[in-house]
N, C-alpha and C positions, 0 to 999 in steps of 0.2 A: 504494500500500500504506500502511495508517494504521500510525503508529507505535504499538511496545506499548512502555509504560513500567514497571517494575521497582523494587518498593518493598521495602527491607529482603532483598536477595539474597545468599545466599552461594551454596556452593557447593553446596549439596543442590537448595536454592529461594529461592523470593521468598516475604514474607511475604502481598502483593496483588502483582496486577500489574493494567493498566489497558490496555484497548485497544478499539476499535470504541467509544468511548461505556462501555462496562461496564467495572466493576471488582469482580474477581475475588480475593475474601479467603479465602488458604487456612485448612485449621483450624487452630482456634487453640485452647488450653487455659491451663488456668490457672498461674501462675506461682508462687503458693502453694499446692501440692495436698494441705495437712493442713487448710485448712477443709472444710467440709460443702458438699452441693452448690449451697445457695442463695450460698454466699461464690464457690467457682469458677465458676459461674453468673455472677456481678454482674464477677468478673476478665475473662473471657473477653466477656462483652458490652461491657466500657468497651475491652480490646485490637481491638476490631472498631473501635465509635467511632473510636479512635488514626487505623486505617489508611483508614477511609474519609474523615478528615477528611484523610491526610497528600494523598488522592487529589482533593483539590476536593469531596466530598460528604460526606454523612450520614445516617442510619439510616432517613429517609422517602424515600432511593431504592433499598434494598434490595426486590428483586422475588422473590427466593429462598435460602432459609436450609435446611440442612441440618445436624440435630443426631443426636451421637451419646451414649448414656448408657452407664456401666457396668451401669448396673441396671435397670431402666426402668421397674420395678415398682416400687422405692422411691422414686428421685428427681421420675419425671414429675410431679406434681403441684406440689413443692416447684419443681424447675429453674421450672414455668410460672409459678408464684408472678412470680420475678425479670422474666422473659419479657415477661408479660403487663404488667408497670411500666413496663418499660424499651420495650417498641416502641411508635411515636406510634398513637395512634386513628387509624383512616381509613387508616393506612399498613400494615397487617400483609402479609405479602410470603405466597406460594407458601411452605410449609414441609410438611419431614417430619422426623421425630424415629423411630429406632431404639434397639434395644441391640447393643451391641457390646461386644469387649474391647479396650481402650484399650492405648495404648502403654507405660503404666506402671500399674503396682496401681494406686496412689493417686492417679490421674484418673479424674474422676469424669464428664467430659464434655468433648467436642470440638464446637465450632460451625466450622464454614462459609457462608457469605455472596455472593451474587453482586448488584449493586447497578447500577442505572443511570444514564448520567448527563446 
């Protein structure tokens, strides 16, 4: 049995956890949620950065991203602004982007990430 490793856990969850080779980033959102979506957009991609670096990798082993918007009429274009900067050429992963309503009014977006390694 391979071991699963446990990054940033308390008692609800872990922030990643890592196991078989893949590393598994739960959503994550933005830690300032009175900027706009391209600010919580650029938070929430550099917190992903954080945990895949805390797990041995980085953002050109991401194989699937899962994104959730409050709005999706307003922000898609803008969130893909940051998006589109921020993932390597040649590396874009399996993704889907939704709207949803978020855990708090003022999130603007929730990413998830599943990486390999």
């Amino acid at each position: 049995m391979k071991d699963i490793v446990r990054i940033d856990s308390n008692q609800r969850m872990s922030r990643a956890v890592a196991c078989n080779g893949f590393v598994f980033v739960g959503g994550q959102t933005a830690s300032d949620a009175t900027q706009d979506i391209k600010g919580q957009t650029a938070q929430v991609l550099q917190k992903i950065d954080g945990f895949l670096e805390k797990a041995g990798l980085d953002k050109t082993r991401i194989v699937s991203a899962q994104i959730w918007l409050a709005d999706i009429q307003a922000d898609f274009a803008k969130m893909n602004e940051v998006w589109d900067a921020w993932v390597p050429q040649g590396h874009t992963p399996a993704r889907a982007t939704v709207e949803s309503r978020l855990a708090l009014p003022e999130l603007l977006i929730e990413i998830t990430v599943i990486a390999a390694g």
